[in-house]
N, C-alpha and C positions, 0 to 999 in steps of 0.2 A: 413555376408551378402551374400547374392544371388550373384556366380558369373554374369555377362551380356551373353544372349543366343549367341551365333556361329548361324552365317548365317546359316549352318545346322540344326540345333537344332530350330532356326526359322523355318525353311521352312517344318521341321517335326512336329512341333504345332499349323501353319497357320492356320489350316482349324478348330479346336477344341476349341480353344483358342481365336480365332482372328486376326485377321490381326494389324502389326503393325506395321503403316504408320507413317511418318517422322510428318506429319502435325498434325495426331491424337495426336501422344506422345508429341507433344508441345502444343496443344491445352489444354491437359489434364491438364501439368504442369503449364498453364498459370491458368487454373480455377482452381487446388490447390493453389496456390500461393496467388490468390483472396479472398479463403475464407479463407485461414486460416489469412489475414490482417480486410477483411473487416465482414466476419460471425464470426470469432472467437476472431478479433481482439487483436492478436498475433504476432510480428516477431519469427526470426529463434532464437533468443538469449533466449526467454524465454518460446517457445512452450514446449510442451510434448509429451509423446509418444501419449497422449489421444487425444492432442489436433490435432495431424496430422491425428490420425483415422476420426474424425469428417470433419478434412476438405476434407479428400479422399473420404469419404460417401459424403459430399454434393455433390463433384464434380460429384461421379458415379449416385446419384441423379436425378443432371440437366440432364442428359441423360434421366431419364426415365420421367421427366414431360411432352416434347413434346408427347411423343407415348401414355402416359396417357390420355391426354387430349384429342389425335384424335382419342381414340380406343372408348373414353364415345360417343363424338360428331358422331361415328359413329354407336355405338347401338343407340347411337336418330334420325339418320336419316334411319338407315333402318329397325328399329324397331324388332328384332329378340325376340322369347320366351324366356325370362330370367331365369334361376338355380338358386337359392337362397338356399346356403350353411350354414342351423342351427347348431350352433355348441358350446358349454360352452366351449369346449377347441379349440386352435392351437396353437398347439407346433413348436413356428416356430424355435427356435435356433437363427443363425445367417442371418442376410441379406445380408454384403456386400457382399462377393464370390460369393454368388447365385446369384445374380444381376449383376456380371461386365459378369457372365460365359451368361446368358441368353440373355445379349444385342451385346454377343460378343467383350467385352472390355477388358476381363482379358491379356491377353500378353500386350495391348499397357500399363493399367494400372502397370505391374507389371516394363514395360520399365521405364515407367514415374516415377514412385517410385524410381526406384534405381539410374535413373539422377539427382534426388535430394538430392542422397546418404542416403534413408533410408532404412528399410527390411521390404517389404510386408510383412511376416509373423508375427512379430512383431506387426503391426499395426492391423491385421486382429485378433491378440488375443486380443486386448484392448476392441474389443465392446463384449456388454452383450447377454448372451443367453436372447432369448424373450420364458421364459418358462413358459406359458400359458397354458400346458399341464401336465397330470401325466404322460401319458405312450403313450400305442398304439393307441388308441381312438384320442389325440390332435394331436399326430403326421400322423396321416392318415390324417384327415382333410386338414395340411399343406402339405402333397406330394398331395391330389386332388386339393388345388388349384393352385401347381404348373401346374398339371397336363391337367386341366380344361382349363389356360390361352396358354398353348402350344399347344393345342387341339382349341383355336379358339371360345372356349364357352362364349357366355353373362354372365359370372356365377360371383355373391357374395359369398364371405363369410360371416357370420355373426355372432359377438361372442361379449365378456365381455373385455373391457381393464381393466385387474385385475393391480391395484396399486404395487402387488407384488403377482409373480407368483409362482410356486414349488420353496419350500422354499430350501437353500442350504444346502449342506448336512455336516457335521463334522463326522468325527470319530473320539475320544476320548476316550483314553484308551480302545479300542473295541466296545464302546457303540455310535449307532446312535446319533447326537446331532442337532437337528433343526434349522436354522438361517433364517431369514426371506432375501426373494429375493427382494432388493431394486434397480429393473434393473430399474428403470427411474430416480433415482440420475441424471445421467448425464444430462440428456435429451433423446431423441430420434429421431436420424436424417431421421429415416423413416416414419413418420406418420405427420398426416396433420389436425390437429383440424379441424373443420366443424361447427363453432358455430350458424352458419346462418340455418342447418338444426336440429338444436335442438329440444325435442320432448316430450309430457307430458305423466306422467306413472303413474297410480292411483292404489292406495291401501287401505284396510280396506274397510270403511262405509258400506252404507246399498244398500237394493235395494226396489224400489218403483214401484208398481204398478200404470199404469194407461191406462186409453184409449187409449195413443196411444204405449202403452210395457212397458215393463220392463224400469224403469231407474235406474242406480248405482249412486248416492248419497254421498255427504259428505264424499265423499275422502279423501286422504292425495296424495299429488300431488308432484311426484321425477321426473327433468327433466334430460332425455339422451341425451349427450352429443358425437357426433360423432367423432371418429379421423381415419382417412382410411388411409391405407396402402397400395403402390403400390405392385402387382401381374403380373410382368414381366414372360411372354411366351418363350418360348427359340428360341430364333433367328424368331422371327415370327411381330414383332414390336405390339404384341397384350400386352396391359397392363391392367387387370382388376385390381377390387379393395378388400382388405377386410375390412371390417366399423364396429370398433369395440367402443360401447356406455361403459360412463363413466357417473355414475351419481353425478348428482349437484343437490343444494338444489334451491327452487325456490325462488327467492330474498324477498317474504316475508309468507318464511318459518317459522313459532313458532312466528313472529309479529302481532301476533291478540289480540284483547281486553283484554284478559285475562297475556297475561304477556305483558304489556304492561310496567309495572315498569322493568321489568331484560330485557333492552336492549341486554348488555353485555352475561347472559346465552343465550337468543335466538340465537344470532350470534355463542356460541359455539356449537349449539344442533343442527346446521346444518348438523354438522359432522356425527348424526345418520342417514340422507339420503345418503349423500355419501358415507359410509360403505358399500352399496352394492356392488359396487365394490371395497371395498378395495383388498379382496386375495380369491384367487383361493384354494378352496377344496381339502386338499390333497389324497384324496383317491382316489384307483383304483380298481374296482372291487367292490363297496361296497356302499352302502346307508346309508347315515347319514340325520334322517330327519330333521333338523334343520331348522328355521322359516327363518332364513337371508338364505338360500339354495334356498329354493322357490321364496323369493325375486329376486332372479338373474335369475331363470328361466324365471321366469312370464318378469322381468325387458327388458332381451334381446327378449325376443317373440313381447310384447307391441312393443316397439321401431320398431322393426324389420320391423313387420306388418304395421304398421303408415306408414314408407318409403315403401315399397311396394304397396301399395295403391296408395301413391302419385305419386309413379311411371308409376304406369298403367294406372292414371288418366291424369298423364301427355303425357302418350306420344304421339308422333307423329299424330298415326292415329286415337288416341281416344280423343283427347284434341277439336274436333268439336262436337260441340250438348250434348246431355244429356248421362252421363256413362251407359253403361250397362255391366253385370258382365259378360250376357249369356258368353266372351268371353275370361274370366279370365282363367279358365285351357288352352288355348291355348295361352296364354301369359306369362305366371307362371306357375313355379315349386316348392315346397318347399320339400329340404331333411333334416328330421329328424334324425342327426347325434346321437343315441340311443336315449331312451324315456326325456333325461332332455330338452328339447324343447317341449315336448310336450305341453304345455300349448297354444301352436299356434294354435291348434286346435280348443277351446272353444273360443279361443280368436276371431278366424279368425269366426266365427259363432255371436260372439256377435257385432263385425261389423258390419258384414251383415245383421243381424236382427232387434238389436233395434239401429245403427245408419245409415245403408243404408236402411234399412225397406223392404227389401227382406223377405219371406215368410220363414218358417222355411224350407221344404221339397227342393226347390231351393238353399237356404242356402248352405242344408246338401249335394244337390247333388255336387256344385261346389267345397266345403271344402274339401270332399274324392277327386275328380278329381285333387287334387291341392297338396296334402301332398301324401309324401311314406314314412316309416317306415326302419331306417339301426337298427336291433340287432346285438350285442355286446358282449354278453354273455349270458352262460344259465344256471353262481350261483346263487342259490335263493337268498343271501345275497345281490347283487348288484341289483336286482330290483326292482325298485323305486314304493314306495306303501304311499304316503301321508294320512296322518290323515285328516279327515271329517274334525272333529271341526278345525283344522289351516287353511283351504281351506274356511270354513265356515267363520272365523273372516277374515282373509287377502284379499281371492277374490270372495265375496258372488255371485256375478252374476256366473259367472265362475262354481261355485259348482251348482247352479241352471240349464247350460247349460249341465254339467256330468250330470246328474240327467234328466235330458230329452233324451240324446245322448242312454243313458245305457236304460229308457223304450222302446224305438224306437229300438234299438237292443235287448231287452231282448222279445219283442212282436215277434218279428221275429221268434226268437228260439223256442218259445214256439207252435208259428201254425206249424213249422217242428216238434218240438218233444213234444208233449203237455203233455205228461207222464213224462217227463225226468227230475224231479225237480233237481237231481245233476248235469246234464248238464248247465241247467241253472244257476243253483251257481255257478256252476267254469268257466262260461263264464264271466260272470255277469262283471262289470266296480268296481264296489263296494264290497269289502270282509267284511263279517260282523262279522268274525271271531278274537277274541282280538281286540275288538274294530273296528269300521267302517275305511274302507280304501280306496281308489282309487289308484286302481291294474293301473298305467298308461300305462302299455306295451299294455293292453287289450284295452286302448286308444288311443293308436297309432296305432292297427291292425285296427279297427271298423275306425276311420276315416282318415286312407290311401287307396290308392286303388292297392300302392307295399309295400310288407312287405320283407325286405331281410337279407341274413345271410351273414356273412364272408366269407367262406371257404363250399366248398361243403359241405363236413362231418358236421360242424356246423348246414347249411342250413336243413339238414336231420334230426339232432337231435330236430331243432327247428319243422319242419310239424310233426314229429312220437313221440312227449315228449313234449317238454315243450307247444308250442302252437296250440297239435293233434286236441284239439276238431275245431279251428279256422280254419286250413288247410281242416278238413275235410270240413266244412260248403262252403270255398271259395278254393279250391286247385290252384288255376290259380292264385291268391291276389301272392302266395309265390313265389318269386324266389332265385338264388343266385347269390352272387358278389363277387366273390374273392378278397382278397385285394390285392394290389400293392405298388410299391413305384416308385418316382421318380427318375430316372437314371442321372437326374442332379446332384442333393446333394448327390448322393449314389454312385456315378460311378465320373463322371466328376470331381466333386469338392474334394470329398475324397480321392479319388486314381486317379492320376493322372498319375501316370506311367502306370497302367492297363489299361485305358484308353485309352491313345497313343497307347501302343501296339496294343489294340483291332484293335484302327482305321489304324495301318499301315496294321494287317492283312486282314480287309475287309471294308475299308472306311469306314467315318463318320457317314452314314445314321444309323446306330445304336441307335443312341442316341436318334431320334425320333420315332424308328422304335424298339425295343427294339429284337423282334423276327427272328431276321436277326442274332443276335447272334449264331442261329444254324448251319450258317455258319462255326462257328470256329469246327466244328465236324470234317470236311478236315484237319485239322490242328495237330488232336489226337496223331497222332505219328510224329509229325514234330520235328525233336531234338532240332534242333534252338531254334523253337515255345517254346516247354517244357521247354526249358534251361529258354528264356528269360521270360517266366512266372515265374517259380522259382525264378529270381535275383529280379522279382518286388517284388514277397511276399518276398524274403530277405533283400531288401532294406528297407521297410516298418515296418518290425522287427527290425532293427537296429534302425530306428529313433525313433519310439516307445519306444523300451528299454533305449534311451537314455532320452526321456520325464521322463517313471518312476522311472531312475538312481536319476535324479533331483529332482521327486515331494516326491518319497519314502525314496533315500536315499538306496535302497537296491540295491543288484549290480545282474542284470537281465544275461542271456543265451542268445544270443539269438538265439544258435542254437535248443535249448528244443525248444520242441512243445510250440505254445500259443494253450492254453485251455481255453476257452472264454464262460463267463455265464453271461451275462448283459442284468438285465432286473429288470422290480419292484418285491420287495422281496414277497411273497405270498405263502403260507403251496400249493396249486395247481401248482406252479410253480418249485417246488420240490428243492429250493436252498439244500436242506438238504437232499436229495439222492447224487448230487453234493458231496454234504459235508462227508458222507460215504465213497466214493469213494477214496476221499483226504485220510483220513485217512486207509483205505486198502491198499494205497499205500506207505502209510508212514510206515505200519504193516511191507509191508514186504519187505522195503528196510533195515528195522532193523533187521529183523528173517535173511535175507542173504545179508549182503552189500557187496560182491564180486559179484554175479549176475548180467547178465547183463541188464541196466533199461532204456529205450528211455528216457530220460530229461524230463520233463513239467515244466513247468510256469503254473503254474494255473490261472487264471484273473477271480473273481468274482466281480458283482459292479452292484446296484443297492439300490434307498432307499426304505422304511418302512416305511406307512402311518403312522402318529405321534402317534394314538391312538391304531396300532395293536402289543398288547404284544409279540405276539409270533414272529412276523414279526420279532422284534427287539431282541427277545432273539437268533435270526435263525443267525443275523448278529455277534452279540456275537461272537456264537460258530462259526463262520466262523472265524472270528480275532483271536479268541483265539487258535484256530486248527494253523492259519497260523503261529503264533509265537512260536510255541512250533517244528512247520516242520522247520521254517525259520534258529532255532538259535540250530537247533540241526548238528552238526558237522559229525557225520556219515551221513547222508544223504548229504550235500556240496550242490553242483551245481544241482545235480538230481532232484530234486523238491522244487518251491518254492512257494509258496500261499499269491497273493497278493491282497489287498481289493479293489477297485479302488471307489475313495470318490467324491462323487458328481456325478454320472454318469448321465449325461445330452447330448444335441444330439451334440454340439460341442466335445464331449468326444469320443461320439459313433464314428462320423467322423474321429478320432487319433486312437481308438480302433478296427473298426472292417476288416480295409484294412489289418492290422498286424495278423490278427486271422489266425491262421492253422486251430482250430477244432472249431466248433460251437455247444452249448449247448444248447438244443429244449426238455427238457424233463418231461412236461408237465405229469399227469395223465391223457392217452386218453379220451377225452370226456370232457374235461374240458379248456381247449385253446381255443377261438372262430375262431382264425387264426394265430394269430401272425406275424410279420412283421418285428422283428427282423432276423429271420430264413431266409428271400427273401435278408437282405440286406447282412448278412455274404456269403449267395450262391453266388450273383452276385460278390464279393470281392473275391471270391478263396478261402475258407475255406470249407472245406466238415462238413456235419453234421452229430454228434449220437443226435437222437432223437426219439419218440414214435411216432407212428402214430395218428397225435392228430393234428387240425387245417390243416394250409395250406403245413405241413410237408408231408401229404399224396400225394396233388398235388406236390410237388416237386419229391420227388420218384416217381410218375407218367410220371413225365418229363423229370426227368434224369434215370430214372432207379432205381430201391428199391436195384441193387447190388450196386450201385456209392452212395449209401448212408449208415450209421451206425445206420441201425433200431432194436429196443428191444422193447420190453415191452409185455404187456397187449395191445391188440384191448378194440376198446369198447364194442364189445359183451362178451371179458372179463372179463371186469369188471362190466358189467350188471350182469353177472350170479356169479360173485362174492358176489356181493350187497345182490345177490336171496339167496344166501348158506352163506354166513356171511363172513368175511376177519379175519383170524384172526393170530395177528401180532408174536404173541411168537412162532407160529409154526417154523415160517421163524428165529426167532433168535436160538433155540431149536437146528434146524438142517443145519444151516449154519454157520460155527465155525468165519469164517472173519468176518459175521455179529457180531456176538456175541461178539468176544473181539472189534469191534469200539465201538459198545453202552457200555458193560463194563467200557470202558473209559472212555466213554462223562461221563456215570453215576457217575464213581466214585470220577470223578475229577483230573483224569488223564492231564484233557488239561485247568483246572481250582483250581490248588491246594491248593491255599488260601483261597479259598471257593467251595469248594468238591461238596456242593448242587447245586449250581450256575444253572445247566441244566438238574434239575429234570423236570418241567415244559415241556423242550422237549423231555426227553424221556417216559413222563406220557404221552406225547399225544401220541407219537410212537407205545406204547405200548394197550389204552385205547382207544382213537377217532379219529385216522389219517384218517380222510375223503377221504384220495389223496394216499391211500397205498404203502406207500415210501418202506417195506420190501419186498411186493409182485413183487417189478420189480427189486428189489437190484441184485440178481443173475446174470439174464439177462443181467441187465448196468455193470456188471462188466467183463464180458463175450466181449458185445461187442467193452467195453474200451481196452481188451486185440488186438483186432481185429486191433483197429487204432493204437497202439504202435506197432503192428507188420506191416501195411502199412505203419507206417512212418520211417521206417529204411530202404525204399525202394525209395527212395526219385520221382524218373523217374516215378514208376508204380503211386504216390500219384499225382503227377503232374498231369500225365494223367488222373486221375478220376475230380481233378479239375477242367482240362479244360472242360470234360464231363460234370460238374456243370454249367460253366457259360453257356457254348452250352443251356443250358435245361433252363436257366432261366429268359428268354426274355417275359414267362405268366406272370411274376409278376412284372410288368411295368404296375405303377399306370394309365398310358396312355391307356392300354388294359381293367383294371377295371372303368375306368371313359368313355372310349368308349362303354363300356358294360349299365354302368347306364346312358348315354344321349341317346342311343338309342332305347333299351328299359323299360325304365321306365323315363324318363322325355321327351321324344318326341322330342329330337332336334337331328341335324350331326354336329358330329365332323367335322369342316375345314382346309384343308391347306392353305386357301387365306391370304396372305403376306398384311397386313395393309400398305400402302407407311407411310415410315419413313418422320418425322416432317419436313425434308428440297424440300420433293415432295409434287404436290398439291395431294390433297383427289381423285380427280376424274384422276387422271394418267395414275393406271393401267388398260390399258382394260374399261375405263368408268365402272369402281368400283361403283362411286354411282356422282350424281351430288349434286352439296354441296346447299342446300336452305342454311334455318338458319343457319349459325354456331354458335349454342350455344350448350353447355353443360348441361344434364340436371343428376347431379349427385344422 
């Protein structure tokens, strides 16, 4: 247990943490003590650990209802243009830390806890990761709408309450093993049903002509079900929401004349509506067109849209006289978090058209003023291309509105280029080629009016490659947006020693201000400074090491380097150049084990979409490499290669404050940004990586020498592509290479089944799209580089600090100040909402209160 803070130790957390008043810490423990009698209905004699979690959540909770409630009642009285955040995934993790850190609660809470004689950290592991995410895509979502509500934005989220999210991961005997995520078992202390805003979602039937339009017909009718989530702002009392639908069957679902006899099946075949959202897709990077996949896009759009409407219908200053739209783009925004939303598009058009009876050209003008475009990626495999005929049967109007949208753009092209019949196919909305398809990306350019990329270099490759002919037609549609992350969950909450320091070195304002970090560039040769950087990243290693002593069983260094590669497994994301490496190093601690060897820890950890073979043979041979380095006795201590299972963003938070080195090494041109790489920078770990995503801005910002850059550019491996890549050359005349794959091949690290990793060295050799041989040189090269700065301990420090100095651009606060201002039309605010025990109109005559009601 946590010893109690020294009056010093308080007075040095006050300001980051919270204040921790005598009256607060009792108040706290009065309203734990409440729920866990009267919510949990519990004494001390038979609680649990679980059941203390629940009643510290509700208590931290009640804190955020008042500010919730005044910050709704406050976009309804001053009526602000709303953000509306589309999104299949947010990867949120955990809530409670995040929530006592943003209200300012955590020190009193941590008081309060340990007067009651338990261990905050204890309790704060018993709740569930909320993993509604695969990767970077769900977890961006979740740092913007930390981001969004710190920043003072109107803004929603909007996604799927998946029944069960990224499924949990096993390793077994080396081999990935699936378990289904049943994180609402318990319950869920942070979300709030909304059954009063319930909402209907139509599928199948037909469409009908008549006088007065189109009408869809003979539906099958799934109602969404609302549950909103509070979106605490950091110290700012602003609390939005995110509203994530659940579908339910309508109570006389499958009750029609025809099964009238099988009461009993009807009631069970409700269950086929509600599967829409049962579970979240596990794939990242990658299009699976499956008929329930579409269901959940079209599912969340419908819904979404419905409450949007009613919103705008309702509010304030439009809820007098007859609706008009003219003024809908300046009241709405809709961001398209990659093309799986896009169905919002047709949708928000068939609205308009055959149920508000606006004219189509009006329609089409408000629908682009209203939607922008975020890409994601530019592997053809992950872009979303629906079959005709399942659009056809599941959303007939909808294919009829693609099918207008696309002649209306295709007439276009043609008075510009009227010769140009390839032009116009590879524009075109529809690919005719293997079958008819709706190219949705090419739906999401044509009816947004911002189209944007990740990461500069992404943004580039998408105007000059993937979508040239589009950029050329509109070059002003494209911009870019770097990504970001939240300094809360990434800095604050995760490293909390780093932290402090930061703030004793240059105050607090950092943490809202992210770019004040460059501050600490004074600092670079301060020895104190250096020293007490160091003890944090030492301290962080030790507790770490002692996590994996427990969950492994293996007995960690923790002076060796952390070598840290965590991310979802993917042939692009090169685990198995990583994995070369490993084994080179393992070559020649055995060819000379009197030589001298800087230590590693290797830390790999990421899962394998369930269906990609190779995904899963890559983790294999990772396990199987580790066991064979692990338990081999000449090597000892010097190297050891651990899997880490389940890597999830609770994990990332244990994992990446402990990292020394960060693994970014992507095939340039192939990363869209990544967002792993911003949160090991901000944490003190220096990176070897390619110049690929947001790794170019970071050496931009720190310096390309304060970083460990290799590889191939991407005009490299363009003119590659052009001349052919071919992989035996590089095994041929690189001896290291050649006896690692020798191994893999022959069964070296696999001896009871010798074949076991033909499969990975058939692609190595024959189709490796992501030319793992052609950078191997290079990364070994520049792995020698950080083995020799880290036996320097002082000089490694200083490039660290160099790091964090430089890494105040990628504060999700600076990329969501980018996209509210120019591209959804609203400012960011610092104005401080008065907390729920001051009236509304307080500060400065903030606003005068008419109505008080809520219009959620």
């Amino acid at each position: 247990m946590a010893a109690p803070l020294t009056d010093q130790e308080k007075r040095k957390q006050i300001s980051i943490r919270g204040i921790v008043g005598v009256e607060n810490v009792a108040e706290l423990k009065k309203g734990f003590n409440r729920h866990l009698h009267f919510t949990l209905v519990k004494d001390r004699n038979v609680a649990t650990q679980r059941d203390y979690y629940f009643a510290l959540a509700h208590t931290v909770r009640d804190h955020l209802v008042g500010r919730w409630i005044r910050t709704q009642q406050f976009y309804y009285e001053t009526d602000p243009k709303r953000v509306y955040y589309l999104s299949l995934e947010f990867y949120m993790g955990r809530t409670l830390q995040n929530t006592m850190i943003n209200l300012g609660l955590q020190n009193a809470c941590d008081e309060a806890i340990y007067q009651l004689g338990l261990d905050m950290e204890d309790l704060e592991e018993m709740e569930e990761d909320a993993g509604l995410g695969n990767g970077g895509l769900g977890r961006l979502a979740a740092c913007f709408l930390d981001s969004m509500a710190t920043l003072g934005l109107a803004a929603y989220g909007y996604g799927i309450r998946y029944e069960y999210g990224i499924f949990n991961q096993k390793i077994k005997n080396g081999w990935q093993v699936e378990e289904a995520d049943d994180w609402l078992r318990h319950g869920n202390p942070w979300e709030k049903a909304r059954p009063e805003y319930m909402l209907p979602v139509h599928f199948y039937g037909r469409v009908e002509e008549s006088k007065e339009g189109a009408k869809w017909v003979d539906t099958q009718v799934v109602l969404a079900m609302p549950y909103d989530t509070p979106i605490p702002g950091y110290m700012n009392n602003t609390v939005n929401t995110m509203r994530l639908w659940s579908a339910r069957a309508p109570n006389d679902f499958n009750l029609t004349d025809f099964n009238v006899g099988d009461y009993i099946q009807a009631v069970l075949d409700r269950n086929l509506a509600e599967n829409i959202s049962r579970v979240l897709y596990p794939n990242d990077n990658f299009f699976e067109g499956k008929e329930l996949r579409l269901k959940q896009e079209y599912f969340v759009v419908a819904a979404t849209l419905q409450d949007i409407m009613r919103r705008f219908k309702n509010s304030k200053k439009g809820s007098t006289g007859p609706v008009s739209f003219d003024s809908f783009p300046e009241k709405v925004a809709i961001q398209l978090n990659d093309t799986h939303p896009a169905m919002a598009i047709p949708e928000l058009m068939r609205v308009f058209v055959d149920i508000e009876k606006l004219d189509w050209d009006t329609a089409w003008a408000i629908t682009k003023r209203t939607f922008a475009y975020t890409n994601h990626t530019v592997l053809p495999e992950a872009l979303e291309r629906w079959p005709v005929g399942l659009l056809e049967t599941l959303l007939p109007r909808h294919l009829q509105i693609i099918y207008r949208i696309n002649q209306g753009h295709l007439d276009e092209i043609s008075a510009l280029f009227p010769e140009d019949m390839d032009r116009i196919r590879r524009m075109s909305l529809i690919e005719e080629d293997g079958g008819k398809r709706v190219n949705m990306a090419h739906l999401c350019i044509v009816g947004s009016h911002v189209v944007n990329g990740v990461a500069e270099i992404h943004s580039n490759i998408i105007k000059t490659d993937v979508f040239r002919d589009f950029s050329e037609l509109e070059p002003e549609k494209f911009q870019n947006k770097t990504n970001g992350i939240t300094p809360r969950r990434w800095l604050l909450l995760c490293n909390p020693g780093l932290a402090e320091l930061i703030a004793e070195a240059i105050g607090e304002e950092y943490v809202k201000d992210l770019s004040q970090l460059q501050k600490l560039n004074e600092l670079v040769d301060d020895d104190a400074f250096i020293r007490d950087v160091c003890k944090v990243k030492q301290d962080n290693k030790e507790k770490f090491s002692r996590y994996l002593e427990k969950e492994y069983l293996v007995e960690i260094n923790p002076s060796s380097m952390f070598d840290v590669h965590v991310k979802r497994i993917h042939e692009y994301k090169r685990q198995l150049l990583n994995c070369l490496h490993i084994v080179t190093m393992y070559n020649r601690i055995r060819k000379n084990p009197k030589a001298p060897f800087v230590p590693r820890t290797v830390i790999i950890g990421g899962k394998a979409a369930p269906g990609y073979h190779m995904a899963k043979m890559i983790i294999k041979l990772i396990t199987a490499v580790g066991e064979v380095v692990n338990k081999d006795p000449v090597v000892g201590s010097k190297l050891k290669v651990i899997y880490l299972e389940n890597y999830r963003v609770s994990l990332a938070e244990k994992v990446i404050p402990a990292t020394d080195l960060s693994e970014q090494i992507s095939t340039a041109g192939t990363e869209a940004s990544g967002t792993g790489n911003m949160k090991f920078m901000l944490n003190g770990a220096l990176t070897i990586g390619t110049m690929d995503g947001a790794n170019v801005e970071m050496a931009e910002e720190a310096g390309e020498e304060n970083m460990f850059i290799f590889g191939m550019r991407v005009e490299d491996v363009a003119q590659m592509d052009v001349e052919g890549y071919d992989a035996m050359t590089y095994y041929e005349n690189i001896p290291e290479l050649k006896q690692a794959i020798d191994q893999i091949n022959s069964g070296f690290f696999s001896p009871k089944q010798p074949e076991l990793f033909k499969d990975v060295t058939n692609m190595l050799f024959n189709h490796d799209r992501f030319k793992v041989f052609a950078d191997y040189e290079d990364y070994i090269k520049s792995q020698e580089k950080v083995s020799e700065l880290y036996q320097n301990p002082r000089e490694w420090t200083k490039m660290v600090i160099k790091n964090i100095a430089a890494s105040g651009k990628f504060s999700s606060d600076r990329t969501i100040t980018d996209y509210a201002t120019e591209v959804w039309g609203v400012e960011p605010t610092d104005l401080k909402i008065p907390p729920p025990n001051e009236p509304l109109g307080s500060r400065g005559g903030l606003l005068e209160m008419g109505v008080s009601r809520v219009v959620n």
